[in-house]
Structures are given as C-alpha cells and as structure tokens.
C-alpha positions in Angstrom: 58.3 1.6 -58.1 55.7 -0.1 -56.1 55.8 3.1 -53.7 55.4 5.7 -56.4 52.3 4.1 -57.9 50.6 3.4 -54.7 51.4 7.3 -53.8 49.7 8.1 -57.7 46.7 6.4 -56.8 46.5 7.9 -53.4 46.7 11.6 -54.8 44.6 10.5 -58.0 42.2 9.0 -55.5 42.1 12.0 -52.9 41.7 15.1 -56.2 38.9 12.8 -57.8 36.8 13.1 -54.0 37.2 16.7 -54.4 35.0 16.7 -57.3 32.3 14.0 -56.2 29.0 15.9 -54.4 29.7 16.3 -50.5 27.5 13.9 -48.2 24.7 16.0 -46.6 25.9 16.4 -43.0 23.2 18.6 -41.4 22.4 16.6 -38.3 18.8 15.0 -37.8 17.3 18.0 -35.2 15.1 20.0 -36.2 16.3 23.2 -34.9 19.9 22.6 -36.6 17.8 22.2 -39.8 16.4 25.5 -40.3 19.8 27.6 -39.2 21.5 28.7 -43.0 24.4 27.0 -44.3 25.7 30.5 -45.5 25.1 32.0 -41.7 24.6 29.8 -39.0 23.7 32.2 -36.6 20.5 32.7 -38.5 17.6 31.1 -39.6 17.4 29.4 -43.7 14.6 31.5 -45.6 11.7 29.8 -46.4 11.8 30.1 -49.9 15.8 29.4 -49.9 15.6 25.7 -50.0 18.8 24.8 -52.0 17.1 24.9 -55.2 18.5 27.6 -57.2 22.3 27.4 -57.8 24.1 28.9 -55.5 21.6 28.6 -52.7 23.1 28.2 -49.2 20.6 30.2 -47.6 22.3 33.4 -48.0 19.4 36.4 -47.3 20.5 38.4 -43.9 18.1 41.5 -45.1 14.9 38.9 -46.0 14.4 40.2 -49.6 13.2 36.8 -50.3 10.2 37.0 -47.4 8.4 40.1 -49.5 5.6 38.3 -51.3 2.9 41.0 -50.0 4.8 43.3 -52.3 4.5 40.9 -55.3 7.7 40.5 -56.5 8.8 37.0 -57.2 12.2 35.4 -56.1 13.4 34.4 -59.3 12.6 37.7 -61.1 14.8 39.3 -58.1 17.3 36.6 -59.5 16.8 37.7 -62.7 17.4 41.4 -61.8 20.8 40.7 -59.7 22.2 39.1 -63.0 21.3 42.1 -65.3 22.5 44.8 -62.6 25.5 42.7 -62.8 26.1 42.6 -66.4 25.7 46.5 -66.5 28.4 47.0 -63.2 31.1 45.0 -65.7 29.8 46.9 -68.2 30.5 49.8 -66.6 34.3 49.0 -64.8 35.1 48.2 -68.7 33.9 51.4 -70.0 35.6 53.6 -67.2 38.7 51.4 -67.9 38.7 52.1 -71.6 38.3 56.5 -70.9 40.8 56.2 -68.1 43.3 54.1 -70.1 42.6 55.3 -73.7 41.1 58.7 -73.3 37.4 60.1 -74.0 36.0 58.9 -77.3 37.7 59.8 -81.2 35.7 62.6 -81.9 34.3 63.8 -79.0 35.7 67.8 -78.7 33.8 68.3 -75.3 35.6 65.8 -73.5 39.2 66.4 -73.4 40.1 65.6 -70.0 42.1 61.9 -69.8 40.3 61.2 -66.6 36.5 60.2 -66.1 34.8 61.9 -64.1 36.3 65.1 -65.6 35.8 64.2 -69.1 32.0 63.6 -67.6 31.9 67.2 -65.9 32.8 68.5 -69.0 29.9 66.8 -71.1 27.7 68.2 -68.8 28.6 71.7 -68.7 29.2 71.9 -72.2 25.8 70.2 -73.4 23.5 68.7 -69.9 20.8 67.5 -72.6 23.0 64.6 -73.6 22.9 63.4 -70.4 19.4 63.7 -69.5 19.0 62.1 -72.5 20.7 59.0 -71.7 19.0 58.6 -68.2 15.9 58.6 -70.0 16.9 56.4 -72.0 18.1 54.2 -69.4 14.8 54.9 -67.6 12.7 53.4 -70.3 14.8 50.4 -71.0 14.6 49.2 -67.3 10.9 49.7 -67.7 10.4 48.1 -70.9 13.4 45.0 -69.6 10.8 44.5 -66.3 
C-alpha cells in the first residue's frame, strides 16, 4: 500500500511540474542571448522580446524590423488574428456548399461542388461578385 501511494505522489508530483513556468535556461553570454528561441540559427528581433503571447522570437522574413514604413507591431498582430478569423470563416463556408449544396434559393448555382457553383455565379451574373469584392474592399479599409 505504502508503494502505491509513494508511486501517486511521484506521478501527482511529476504532472503538477508540467504545469509550473519553466526556469529560464538561456546561458549568461551575450551572443547566446540574442539567437531566437523559435530559430536558433538566427538572431531574436528587436522588438520580439517575449512580451506578447506567443513570443519566442519567431520573425525569419523581419516584418517586425519595418518601422520606416509605419506600421506598428501590434496592429500587424491585430491583422494576423482578423485574416485568421476570415480563413475559418471561409474552410466553414466551403465545407457547408461542398457538404450541403449551394444556398436554398439560389437557381444560378446548381452545381454540388464549389468552385463550380462559383463559376456559375459568375457567368450567370459577374456584378454580384464585383460587388462583394467591393464590399470586402471597403470593409478592410474602414476595419484598418
């Protein structure tokens, strides 16, 4: 009985570690200091300093190194999240045509599949198309 507690506590012991925050083992040279955690073969961005979530210093094409251009690093942040949002928006829509078929009610698209159910929008009526890359267009102006 003795045994099967003292192995309890060890594996209660050993999960409950894999929880706690990990010691910071970057060793005390500078050089090893400014390689990324994410890719050591490189060096950590200036402006990656562990601060935002997620952070390890992750930036092999240096989008975060453009402040001539004036865009900020958080509203690039901001911008990842909503092009995010929209690609789940958009496996979920192409799931629902491909699974369920065009829209009730929608006589131009009869085609079970996608991107012919598309095709066929557009040859029957392009405007409605155009229309809704307009709209699109002034939303991501508007959103920033």
């Amino acid at each position: 009985m003795v045994k099967v507690i003292a192995l309890a506590a060890t594996l209660l012991a050993g999960s409950a570690s894999a929880f706690s925050p990990a010691a910071n083992g970057r060793p005390s040279s500078a050089i090893a200091a400014e390689k990324s955690q994410s890719l050591p073969f490189m060096n950590r961005p200036a402006l990656l300093d562990g601060s935002m979530a997620g952070d390890v210093g992750f930036d092999p094409l240096g989008l975060s190194n453009i402040d001539d251009v004036g865009i900020d690093l958080y509203w690039l942040r901001e911008a990842e999240v909503k092009h995010a949002r929209v690609a789940m928006m958009a496996v979920v829509g192409f799931l629902q045509v491909e699974i369920f078929g065009p829209a009730p009610g929608c006589e131009m698209a009869t085609d079970p599949c996608q991107t012919d159910a598309f095709w066929q929008i557009w040859g029957a009526h392009p405007q409605y198309i155009a229309f809704g890359l307009i709209m699109i267009g002034i939303i991501e102006m508007i959103s920033g």
